[in-house]
C-alpha positions in Angstrom: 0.0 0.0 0.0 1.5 3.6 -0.8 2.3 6.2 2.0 -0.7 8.1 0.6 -3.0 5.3 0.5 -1.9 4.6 3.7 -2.7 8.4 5.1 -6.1 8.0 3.3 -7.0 4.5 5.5 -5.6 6.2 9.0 -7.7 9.4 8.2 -10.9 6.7 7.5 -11.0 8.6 4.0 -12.3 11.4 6.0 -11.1 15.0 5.3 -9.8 16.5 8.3 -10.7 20.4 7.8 -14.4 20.2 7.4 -15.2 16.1 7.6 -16.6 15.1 4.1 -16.2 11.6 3.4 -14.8 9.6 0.0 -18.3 9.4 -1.8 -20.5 11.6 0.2 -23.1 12.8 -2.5 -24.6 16.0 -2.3 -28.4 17.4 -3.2 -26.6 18.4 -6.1 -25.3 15.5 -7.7 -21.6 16.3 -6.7 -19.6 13.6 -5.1 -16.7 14.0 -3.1 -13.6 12.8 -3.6 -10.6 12.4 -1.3 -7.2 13.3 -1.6 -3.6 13.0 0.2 -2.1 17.0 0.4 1.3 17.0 1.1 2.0 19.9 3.7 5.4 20.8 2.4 5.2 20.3 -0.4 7.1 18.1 -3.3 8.4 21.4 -4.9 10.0 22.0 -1.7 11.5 19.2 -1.0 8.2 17.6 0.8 8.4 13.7 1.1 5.7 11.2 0.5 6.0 10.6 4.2 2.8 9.8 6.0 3.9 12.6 8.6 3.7 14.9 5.6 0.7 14.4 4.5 -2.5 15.0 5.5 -6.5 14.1 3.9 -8.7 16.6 2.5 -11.5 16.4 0.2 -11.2 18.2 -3.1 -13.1 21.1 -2.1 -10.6 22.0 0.5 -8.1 21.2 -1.3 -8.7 22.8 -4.1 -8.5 26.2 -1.3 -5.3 25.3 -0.5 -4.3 25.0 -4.5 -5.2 27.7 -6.6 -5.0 26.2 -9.9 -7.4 23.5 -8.8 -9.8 25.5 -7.7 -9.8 26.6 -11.3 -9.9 23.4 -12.7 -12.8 22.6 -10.7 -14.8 26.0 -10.8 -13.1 28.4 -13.3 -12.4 32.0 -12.0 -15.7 33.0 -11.3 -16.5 30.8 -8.7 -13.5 32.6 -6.6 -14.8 33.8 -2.8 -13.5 37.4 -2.4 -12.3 36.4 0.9 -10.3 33.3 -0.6 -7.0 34.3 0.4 -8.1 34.4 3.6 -9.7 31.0 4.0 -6.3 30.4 2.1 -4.5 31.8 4.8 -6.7 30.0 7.7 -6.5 26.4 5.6 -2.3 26.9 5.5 -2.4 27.9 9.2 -4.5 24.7 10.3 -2.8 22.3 7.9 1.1 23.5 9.0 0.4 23.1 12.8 1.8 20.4 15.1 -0.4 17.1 15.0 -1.5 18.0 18.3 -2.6 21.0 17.9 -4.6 20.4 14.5 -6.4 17.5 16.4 -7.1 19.5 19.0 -8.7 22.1 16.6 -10.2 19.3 14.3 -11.9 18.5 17.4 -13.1 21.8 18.4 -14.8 22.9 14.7 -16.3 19.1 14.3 -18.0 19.3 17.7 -19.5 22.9 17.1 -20.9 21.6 14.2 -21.7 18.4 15.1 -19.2 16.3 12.6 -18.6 12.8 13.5 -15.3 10.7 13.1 -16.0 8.3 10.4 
């Protein structure tokens, strides 16, 4: 199994900023999809090490990434506060482990998200 399979199955293919699922269908006929982010990243010298990587679905990933999110909505979709959700993503993402759990924990509670 690779390292990001691997971070997928220990994450129980749940995204860890705002806990969508791999295959949770919305109203609107979108399915999510799952992905392994590396938080440094491979043009930096990031590793596909399981400590360097963490799950999001595409929608949150694709805040983190730029160029996805316009692969996936085009320009106009762009929130005029993005660079700030940005900013807040990047924030969460490069914290300690203990520290993102302990925020992970905090936002899924207030809004009632559930560990898979």
């Amino acid at each position: 199994m690779s390292t990001i399979a691997r971070r997928k199955q220990t994450d129980n293919y749940q995204c860890q900023i705002c806990g969508d699922w791999q295959g949770k269908k919305y109203d609107i006929g979108v399915i999510t999809e799952i992905q392994a982010h590396h938080i440094c990243p491979k043009s930096e010298s990031g590793k596909d090490a399981i400590e360097n990587l963490i799950t999001l679905c595409d929608f949150c990933h694709a805040v983190v990434h730029p160029q996805r999110w316009r692969e996936y909505f085009g320009n106009k979709g762009i929130p005029e506060n993005m660079e700030w959700i940005r900013k807040e993503f990047n924030e969460y993402i490069e914290s300690d482990i203990e520290k993102r759990e302990r925020t992970k924990r905090l936002i899924w509670d207030q809004f009632g998200i559930k560990p898979r």
